[in-house]
LOLUMTOR-725359 format. One line per 10 residues: number of its first residue (from 1); their letters; for each residue x, y, z of N, C-alpha, C, CB. Coordinates in steps of 0.001 Angstrom, whole numbers. Glycine has a CB too. Example, Ala and Ser with C-alpha at 12.3 -4.5 7.8 and 13.67 -1.06 7.14 Angstrom:
BEGIN
1) as) 13190 -5690 7800 12300 -4500 7800 13200 -3300 7800 11308 -4473 9046 | 12850 -2250 7080 13670 -1060 7140 12900 30 7870 14084 -598 5725
//
This chain:
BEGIN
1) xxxxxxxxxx) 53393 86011 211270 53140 87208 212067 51956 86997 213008 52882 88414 211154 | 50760 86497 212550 49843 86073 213632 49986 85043 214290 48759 85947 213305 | 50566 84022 213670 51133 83630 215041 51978 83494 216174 51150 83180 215058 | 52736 84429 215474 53255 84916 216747 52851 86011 217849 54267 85233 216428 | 51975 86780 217114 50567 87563 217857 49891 86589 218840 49263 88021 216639 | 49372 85644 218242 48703 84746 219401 49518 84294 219996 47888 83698 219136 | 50568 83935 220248 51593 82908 220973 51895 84163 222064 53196 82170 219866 | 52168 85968 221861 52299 86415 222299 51116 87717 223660 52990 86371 221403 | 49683 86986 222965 48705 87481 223216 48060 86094 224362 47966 87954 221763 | 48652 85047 224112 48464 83211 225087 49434 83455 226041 48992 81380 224113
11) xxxxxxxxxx) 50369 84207 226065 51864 84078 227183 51379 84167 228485 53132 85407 227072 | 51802 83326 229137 51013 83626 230213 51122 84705 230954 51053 82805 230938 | 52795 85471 230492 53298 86588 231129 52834 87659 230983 54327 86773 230953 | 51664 88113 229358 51244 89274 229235 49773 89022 230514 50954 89653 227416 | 49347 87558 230053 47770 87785 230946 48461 88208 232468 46519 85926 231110 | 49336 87615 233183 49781 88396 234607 49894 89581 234510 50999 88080 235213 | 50355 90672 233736 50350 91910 233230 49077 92616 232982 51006 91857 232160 | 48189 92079 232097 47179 92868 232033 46152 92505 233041 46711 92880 230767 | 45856 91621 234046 44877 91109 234921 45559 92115 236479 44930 89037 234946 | 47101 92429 236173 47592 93368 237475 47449 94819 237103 49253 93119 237921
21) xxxxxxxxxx) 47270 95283 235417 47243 96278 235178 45495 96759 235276 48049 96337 233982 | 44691 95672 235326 43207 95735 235139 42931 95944 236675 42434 94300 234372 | 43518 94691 237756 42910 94845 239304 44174 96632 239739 43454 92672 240694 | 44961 96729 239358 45228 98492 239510 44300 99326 239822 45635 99174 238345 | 44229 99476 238154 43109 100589 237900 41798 100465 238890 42558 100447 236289 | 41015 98845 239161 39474 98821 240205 39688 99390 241388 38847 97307 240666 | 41052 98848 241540 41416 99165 243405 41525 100432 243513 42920 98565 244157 | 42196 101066 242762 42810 102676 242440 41382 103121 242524 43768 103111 240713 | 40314 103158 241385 38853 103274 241717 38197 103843 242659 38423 102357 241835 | 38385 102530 243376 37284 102576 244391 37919 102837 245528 36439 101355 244538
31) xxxxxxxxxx) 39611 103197 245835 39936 103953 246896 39780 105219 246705 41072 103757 247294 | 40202 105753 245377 39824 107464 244893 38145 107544 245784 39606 107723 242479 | 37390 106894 244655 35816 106920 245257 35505 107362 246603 35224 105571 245272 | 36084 106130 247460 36097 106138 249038 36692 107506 249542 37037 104860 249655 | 37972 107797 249034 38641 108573 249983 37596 110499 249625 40812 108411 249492 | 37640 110503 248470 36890 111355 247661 35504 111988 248448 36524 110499 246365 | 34946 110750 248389 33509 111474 249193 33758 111179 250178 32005 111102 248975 | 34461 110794 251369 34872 110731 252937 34834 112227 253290 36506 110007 253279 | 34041 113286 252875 34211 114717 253565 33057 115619 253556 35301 115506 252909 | 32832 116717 253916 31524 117519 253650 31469 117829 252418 31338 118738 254376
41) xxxxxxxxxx) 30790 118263 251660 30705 118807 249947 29110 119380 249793 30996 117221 248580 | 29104 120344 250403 28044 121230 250309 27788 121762 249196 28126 122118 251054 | 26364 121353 248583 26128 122030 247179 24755 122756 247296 26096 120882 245875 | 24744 123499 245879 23163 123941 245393 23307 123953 244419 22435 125125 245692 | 21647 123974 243659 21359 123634 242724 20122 124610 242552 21297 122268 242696 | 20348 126106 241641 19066 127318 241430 18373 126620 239921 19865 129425 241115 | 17207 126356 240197 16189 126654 239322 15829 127748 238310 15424 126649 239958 | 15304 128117 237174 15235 129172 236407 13884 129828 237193 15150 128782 234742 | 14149 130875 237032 12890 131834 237352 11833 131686 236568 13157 133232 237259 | 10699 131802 237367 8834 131517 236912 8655 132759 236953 7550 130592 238011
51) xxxxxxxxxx) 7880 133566 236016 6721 134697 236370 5747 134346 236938 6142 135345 235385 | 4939 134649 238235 3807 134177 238161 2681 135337 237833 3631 133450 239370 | 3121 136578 238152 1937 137907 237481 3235 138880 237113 467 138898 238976 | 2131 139880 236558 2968 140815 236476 1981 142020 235893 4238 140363 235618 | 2437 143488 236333 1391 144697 235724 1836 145009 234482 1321 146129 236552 | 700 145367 233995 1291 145892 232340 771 147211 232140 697 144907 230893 | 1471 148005 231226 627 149350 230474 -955 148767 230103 1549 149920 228720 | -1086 148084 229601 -2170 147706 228881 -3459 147696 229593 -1928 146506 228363 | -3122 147817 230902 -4107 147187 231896 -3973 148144 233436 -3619 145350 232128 | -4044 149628 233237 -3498 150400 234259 -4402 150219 235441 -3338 151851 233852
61) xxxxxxxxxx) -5404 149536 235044 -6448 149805 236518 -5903 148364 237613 -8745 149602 235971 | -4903 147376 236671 -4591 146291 237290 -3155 146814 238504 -4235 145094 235983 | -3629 146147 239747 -2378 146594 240267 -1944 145134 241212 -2590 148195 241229 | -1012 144441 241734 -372 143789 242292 -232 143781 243713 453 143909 241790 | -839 142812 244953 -765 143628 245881 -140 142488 246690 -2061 144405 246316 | 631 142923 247520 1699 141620 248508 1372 142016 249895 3764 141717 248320 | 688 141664 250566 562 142498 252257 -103 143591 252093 2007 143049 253064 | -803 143893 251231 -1460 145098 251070 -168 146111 250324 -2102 145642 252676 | 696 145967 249785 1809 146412 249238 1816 146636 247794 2739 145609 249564 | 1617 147322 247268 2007 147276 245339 2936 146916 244895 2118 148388 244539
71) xxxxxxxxxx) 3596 145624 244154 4535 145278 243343 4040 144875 242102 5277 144385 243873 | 5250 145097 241426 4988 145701 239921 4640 143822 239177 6938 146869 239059 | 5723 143179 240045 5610 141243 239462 6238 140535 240491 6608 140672 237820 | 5899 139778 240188 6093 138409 241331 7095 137436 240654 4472 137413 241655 | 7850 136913 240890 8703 135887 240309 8899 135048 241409 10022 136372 239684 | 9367 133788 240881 9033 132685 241630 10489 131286 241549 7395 132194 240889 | 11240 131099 242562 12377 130114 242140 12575 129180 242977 13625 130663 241954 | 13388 128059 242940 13406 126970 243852 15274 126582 243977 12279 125569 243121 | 15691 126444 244954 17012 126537 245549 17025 125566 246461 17368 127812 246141 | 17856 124360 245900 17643 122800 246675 19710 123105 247011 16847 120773 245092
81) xxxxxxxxxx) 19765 123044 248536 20927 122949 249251 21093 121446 249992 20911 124141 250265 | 22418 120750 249711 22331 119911 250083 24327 119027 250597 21262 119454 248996 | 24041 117823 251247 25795 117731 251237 25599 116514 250769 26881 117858 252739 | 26949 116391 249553 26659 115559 248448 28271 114557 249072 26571 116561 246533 | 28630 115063 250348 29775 113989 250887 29116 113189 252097 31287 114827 251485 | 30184 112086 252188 29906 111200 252932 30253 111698 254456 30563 110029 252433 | 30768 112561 255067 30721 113588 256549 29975 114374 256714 31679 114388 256877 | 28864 113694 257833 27762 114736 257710 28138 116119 257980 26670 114432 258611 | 27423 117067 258118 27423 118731 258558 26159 119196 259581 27234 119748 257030 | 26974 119632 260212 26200 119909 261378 26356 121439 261920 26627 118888 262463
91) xxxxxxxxxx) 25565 122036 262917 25686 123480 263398 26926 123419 263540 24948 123995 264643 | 28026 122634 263899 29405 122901 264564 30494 122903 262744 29882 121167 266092 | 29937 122781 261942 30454 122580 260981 30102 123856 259947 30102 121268 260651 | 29683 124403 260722 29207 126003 259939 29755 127109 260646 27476 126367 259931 | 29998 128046 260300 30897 129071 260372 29622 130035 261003 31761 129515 258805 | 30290 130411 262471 29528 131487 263006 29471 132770 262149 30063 131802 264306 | 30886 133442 261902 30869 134390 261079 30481 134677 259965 31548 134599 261002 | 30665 133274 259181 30361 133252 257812 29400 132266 257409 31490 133077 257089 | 28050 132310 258009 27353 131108 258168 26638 131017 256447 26130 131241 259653 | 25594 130072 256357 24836 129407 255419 24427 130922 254909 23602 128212 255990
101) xxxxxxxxxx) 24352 131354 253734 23354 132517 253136 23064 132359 251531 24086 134096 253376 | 21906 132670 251251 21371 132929 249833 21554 134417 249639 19767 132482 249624 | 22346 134624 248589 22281 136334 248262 21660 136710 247084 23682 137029 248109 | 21701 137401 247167 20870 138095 245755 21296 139493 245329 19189 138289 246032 | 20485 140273 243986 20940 141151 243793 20511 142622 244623 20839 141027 242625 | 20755 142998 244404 20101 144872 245078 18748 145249 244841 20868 146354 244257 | 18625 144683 243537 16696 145071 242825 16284 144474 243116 16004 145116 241499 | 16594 143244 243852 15568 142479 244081 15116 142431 245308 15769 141396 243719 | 13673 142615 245557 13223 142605 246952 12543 141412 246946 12366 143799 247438 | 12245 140398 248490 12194 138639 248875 10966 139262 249591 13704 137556 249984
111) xxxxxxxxxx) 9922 138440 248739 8830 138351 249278 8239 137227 250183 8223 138519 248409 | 9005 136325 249865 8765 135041 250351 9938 133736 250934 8061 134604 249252 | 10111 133413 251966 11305 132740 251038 11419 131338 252278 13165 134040 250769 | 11460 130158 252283 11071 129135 253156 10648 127602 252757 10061 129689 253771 | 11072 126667 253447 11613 125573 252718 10266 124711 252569 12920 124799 253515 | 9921 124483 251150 9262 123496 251265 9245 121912 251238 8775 123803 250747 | 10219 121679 250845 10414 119862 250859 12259 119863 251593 10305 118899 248516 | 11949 118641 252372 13455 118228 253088 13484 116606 252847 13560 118647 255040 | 14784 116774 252966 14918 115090 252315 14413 114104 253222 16532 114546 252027 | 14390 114313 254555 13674 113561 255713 12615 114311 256088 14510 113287 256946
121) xxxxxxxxxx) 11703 113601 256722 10240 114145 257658 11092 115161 259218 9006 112110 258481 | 12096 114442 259573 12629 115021 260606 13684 115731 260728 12748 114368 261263 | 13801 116446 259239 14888 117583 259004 14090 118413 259058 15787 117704 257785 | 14516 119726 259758 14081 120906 259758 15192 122003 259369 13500 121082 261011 | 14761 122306 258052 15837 123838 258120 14915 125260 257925 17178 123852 256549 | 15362 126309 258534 15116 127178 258532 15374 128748 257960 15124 126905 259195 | 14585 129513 256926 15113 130287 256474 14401 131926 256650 15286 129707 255297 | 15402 132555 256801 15250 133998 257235 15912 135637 256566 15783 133823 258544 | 14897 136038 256165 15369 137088 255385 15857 138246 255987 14478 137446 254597 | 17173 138499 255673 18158 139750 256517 18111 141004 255728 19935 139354 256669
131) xxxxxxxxxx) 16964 140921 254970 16527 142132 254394 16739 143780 255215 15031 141791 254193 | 15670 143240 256294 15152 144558 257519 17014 144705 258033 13562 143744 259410 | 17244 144129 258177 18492 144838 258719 19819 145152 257876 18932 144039 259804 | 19428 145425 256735 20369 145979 256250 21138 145127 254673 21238 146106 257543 | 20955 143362 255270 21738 142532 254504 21088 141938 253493 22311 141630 255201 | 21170 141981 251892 20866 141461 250704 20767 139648 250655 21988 142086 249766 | 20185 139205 252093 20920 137952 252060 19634 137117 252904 22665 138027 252881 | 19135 135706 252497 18495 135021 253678 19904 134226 254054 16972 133951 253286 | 19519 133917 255324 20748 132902 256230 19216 131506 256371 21621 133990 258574 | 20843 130639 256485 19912 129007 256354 20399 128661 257592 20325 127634 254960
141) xxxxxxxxxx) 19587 127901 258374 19941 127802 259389 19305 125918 259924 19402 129251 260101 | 19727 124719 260230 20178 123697 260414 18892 123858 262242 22236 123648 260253 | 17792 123216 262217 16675 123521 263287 16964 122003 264381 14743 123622 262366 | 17093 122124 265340 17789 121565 266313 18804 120576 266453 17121 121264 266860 | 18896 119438 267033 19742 118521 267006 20104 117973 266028 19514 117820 267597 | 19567 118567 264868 20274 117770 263486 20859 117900 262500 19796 117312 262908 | 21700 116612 261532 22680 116946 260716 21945 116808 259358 23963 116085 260923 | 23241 117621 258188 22884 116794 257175 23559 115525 256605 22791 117527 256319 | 23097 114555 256563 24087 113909 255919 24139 113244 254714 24417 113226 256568 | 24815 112555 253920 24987 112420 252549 23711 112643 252054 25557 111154 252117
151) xxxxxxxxxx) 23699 113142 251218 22374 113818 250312 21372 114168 250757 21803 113140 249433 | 21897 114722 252025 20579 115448 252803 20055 116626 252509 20773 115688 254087 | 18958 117397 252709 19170 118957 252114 17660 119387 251845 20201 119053 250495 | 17107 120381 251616 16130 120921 251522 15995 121537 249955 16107 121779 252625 | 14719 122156 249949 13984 122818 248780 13726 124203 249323 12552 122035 248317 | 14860 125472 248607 14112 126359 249734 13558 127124 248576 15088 127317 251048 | 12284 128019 248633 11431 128047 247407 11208 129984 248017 9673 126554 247341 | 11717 130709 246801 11645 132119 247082 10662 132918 246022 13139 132694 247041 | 9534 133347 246338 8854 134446 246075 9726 136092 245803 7920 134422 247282 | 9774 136399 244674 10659 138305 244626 9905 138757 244020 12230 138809 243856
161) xxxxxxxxxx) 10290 140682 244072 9724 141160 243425 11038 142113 242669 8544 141661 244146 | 10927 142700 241443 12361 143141 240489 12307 142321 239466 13924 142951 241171 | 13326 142733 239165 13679 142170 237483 14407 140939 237783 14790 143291 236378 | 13734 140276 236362 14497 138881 236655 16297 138555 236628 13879 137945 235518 | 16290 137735 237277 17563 137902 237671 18022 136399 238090 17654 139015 238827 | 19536 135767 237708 20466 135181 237879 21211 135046 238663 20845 135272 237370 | 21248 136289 239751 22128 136352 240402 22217 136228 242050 22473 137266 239948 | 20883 134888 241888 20926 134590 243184 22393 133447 243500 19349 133940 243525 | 23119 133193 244496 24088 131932 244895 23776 132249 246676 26189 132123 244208 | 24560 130255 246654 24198 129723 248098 25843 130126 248092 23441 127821 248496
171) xxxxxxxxxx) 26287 130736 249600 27718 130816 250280 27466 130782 251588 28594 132070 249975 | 29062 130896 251917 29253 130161 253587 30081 129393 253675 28203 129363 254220 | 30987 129632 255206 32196 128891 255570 31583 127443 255693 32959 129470 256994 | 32205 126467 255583 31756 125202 256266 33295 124625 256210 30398 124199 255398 | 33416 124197 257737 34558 123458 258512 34889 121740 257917 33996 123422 260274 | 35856 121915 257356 36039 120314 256719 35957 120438 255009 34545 119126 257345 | 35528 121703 254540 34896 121678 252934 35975 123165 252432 32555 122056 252825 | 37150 123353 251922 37800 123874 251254 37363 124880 250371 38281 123121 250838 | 36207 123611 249557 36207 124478 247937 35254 125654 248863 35143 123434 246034 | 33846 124836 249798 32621 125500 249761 31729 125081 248895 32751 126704 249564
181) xxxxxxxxxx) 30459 125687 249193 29146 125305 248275 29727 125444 246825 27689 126432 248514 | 29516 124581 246094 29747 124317 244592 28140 124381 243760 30562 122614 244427 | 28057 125088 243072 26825 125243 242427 26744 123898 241151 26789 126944 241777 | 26176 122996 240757 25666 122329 239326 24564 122519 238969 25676 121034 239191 | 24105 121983 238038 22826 122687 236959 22007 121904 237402 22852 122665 235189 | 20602 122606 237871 19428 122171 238192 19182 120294 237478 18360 123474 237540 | 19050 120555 235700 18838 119506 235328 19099 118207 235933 19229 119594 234470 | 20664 118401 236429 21372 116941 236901 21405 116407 238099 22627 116886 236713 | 20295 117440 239097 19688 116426 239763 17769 115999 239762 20214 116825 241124 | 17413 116472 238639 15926 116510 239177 15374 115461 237496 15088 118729 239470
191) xxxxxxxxxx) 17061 114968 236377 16514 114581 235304 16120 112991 235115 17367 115034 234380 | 15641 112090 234909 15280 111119 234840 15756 110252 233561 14129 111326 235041 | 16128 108971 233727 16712 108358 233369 16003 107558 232022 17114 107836 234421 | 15576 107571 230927 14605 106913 230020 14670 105469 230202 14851 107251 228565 | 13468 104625 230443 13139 103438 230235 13834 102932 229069 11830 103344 230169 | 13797 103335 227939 13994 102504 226699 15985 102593 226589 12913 103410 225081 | 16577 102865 227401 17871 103141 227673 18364 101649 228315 17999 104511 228684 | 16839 101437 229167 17454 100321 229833 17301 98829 229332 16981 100374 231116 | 16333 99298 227713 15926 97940 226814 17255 97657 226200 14639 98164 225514 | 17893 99159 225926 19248 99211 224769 20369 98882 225532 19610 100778 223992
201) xxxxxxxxxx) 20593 98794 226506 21741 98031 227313 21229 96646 227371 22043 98627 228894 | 20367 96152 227764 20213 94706 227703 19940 93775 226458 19257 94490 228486 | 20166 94611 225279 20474 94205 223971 21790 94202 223529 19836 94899 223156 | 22600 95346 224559 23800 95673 223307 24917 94301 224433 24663 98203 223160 | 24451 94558 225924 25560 93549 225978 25434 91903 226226 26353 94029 227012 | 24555 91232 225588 24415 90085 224931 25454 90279 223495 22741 89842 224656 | 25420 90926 222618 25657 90984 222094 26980 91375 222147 24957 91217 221757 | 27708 92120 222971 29302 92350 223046 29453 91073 223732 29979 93801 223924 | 28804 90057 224696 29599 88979 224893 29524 88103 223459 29090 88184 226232 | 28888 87975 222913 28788 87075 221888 29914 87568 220639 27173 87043 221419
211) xxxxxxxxxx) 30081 88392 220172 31491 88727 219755 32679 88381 220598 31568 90086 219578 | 33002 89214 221912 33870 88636 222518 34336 87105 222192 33460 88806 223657 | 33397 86367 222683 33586 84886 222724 34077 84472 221567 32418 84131 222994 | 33016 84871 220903 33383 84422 218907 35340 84460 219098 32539 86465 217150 | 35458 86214 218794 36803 86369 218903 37607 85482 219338 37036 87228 219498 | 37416 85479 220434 38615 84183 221396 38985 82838 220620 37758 83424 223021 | 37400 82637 220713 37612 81462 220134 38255 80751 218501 36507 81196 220335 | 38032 81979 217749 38602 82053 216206 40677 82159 216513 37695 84007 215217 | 40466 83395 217644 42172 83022 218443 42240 81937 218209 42550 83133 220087 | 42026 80946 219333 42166 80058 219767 42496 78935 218807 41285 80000 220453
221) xxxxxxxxxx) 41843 78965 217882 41853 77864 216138 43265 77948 215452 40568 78625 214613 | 44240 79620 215624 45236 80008 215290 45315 80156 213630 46105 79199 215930 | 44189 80039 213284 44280 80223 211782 44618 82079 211234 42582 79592 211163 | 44993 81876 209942 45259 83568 209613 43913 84060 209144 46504 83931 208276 | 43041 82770 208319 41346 83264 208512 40839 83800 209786 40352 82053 208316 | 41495 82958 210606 40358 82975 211545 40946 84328 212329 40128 81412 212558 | 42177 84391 212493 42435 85803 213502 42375 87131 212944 43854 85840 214126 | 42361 87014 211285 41630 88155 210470 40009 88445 210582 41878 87828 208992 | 39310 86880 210657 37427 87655 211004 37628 87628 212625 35511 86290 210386 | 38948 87348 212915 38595 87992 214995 38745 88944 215066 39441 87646 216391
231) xxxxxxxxxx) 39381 89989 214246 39787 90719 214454 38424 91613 214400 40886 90802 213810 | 38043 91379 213040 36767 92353 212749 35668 92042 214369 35771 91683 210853 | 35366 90887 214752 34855 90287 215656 35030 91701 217147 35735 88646 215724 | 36606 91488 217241 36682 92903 218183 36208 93959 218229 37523 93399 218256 | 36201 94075 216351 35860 96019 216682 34562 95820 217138 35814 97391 215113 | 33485 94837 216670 32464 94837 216406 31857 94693 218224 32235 93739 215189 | 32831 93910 219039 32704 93657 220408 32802 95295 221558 34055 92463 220671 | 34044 96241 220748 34422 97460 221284 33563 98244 220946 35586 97923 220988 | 33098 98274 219763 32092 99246 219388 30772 99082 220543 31616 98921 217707 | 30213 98127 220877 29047 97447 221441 29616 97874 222959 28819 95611 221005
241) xxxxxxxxxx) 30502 97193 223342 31467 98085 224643 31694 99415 225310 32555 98075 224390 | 31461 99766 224034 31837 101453 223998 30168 102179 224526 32420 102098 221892 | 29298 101547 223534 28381 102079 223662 27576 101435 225077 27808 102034 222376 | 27581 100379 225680 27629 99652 226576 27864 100833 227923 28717 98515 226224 | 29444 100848 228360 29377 101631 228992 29282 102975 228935 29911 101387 229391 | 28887 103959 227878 28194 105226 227933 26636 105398 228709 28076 105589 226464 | 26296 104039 228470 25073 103899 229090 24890 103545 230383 24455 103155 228504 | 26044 103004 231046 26329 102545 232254 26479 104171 232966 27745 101416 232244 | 27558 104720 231992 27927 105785 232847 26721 106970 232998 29285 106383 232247 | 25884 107009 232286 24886 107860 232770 23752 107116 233796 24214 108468 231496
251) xxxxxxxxxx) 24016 105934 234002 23272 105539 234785 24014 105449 236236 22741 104394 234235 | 25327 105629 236353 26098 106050 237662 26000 107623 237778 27761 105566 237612 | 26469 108341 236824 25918 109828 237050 24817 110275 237583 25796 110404 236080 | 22977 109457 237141 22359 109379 237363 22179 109103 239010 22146 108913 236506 | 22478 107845 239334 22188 107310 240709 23484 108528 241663 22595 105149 240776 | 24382 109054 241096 25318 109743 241974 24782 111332 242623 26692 109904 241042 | 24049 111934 241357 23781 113105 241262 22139 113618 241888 24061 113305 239828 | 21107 112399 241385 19501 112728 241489 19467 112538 243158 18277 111459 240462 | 18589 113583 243263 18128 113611 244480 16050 113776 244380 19107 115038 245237 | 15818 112618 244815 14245 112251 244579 13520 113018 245103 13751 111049 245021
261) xxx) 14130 113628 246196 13135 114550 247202 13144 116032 246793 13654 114504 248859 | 14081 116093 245604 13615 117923 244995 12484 117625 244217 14897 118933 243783 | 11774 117037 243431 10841 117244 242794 9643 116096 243406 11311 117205 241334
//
């Protein structure tokens, strides 16, 4: 039985099979990849809300003052907009009618609201609160001749006053982008990758080649010893594999997702 396993695992007809079923899947890959991010993909990414004061019973003579204004607390958030495709976006790629806006809820009144970090020195975006006239909304607005392009994008950083609240989102038409702004979780672009992650990959795959090889080579002898401890040899190679690329893959998630210039 094993050897006819190996005789059938040596054919030269399965290795043409699995080396066309292996270059498939890379090519398949990395045209998905390519074709995939070839478009606009406008995202954001809201931060949790900071208190930075606030009035209490306890303390009635304390009062809060914004412009010479009384508010009861100040809260404090950070809203990084950005295009995470490979077609840049530009003023012509934004919707007159339905342009760039941050909304929010009804209680909440914008005390502040304006970008502090951009991914270039020579991006300028601009933000403006449509409060006074009526609209629950700042509009973002793209400051002269320029685009964004792949992972371009700003930090836009808002001062409120109201109850805390969740229910800020980035919307807006953009020409070329279907879904629209897609929101993901702050963490996954601002989290950092651990050093000692990168000691444990350069341990584990020395060690999955060195099984590998073993394996083959115990094949190769054709003994029923030997293709019984290859066998164990494999798991011991897949296991190491397995864990191998989990670590790879957060380190492509990583390099796909972080953007250096929010924090």
């Amino acid at each position: 039985m094993f050897s006819k396993l190996n005789s059938i695992i040596k054919h030269p007809f399965t290795t043409k099979i699995f080396d066309i079923v292996i270059g498939g899947f890379l090519v398949g890959a990395i045209v998905y990849f390519v074709v995939e991010q070839k478009e606009i993909k406008p995202k954001y990414a809201i931060s949790n809300s900071e208190m930075i004061a606030e009035t209490t019973s306890g303390a009635p003579r304390l009062k809060l003052l914004w412009d010479n204004e009384e508010v009861q607390n100040v809260y404090s958030l950070k809203i990084a907009i950005w295009n995470a495709g490979r077609e840049y976006l530009d003023k012509s790629s934004i919707s007159a009618t339905d342009p760039i806006r941050v909304t929010y809820p009804p209680d909440v009144q914008i005390l502040y609201a304006d970008f502090i970090r951009t991914s270039r020195e020579n991006l300028d975006l601009d933000a403006s609160d449509l409060s006074s006239m009526g609209t629950k909304a700042i509009q973002i607005e793209i400051v002269g001749d320029e685009a964004l392009e792949q992972k371009d994008g700003g930090v836009l950083k808002i001062l409120y006053t109201g109850h805390d609240s969740d229910g800020f989102a980035v919307s807006g038409r953009i020409k070329g982008s279907k879904q629209g702004f897609k929101e993901v979780g702050w963490s996954s672009i601002t989290r950092e990758i651990p050093r000692s992650l990168i000691l444990v990959l350069a341990l584990l795959i020395p060690f999955t080649a060195f099984y590998i090889l073993t394996a083959i080579g115990k094949v190769r002898d054709g003994g029923r010893k030997e293709i019984v401890s290859a066998i164990s040899s494999i798991v011991f190679a897949s296991l190491f594999m397995i864990m191998s690329l989990m670590i790879l893959y957060s380190f492509v998630i990583w390099w796909l997702f972080r953007l250096p210039w929010v924090t």
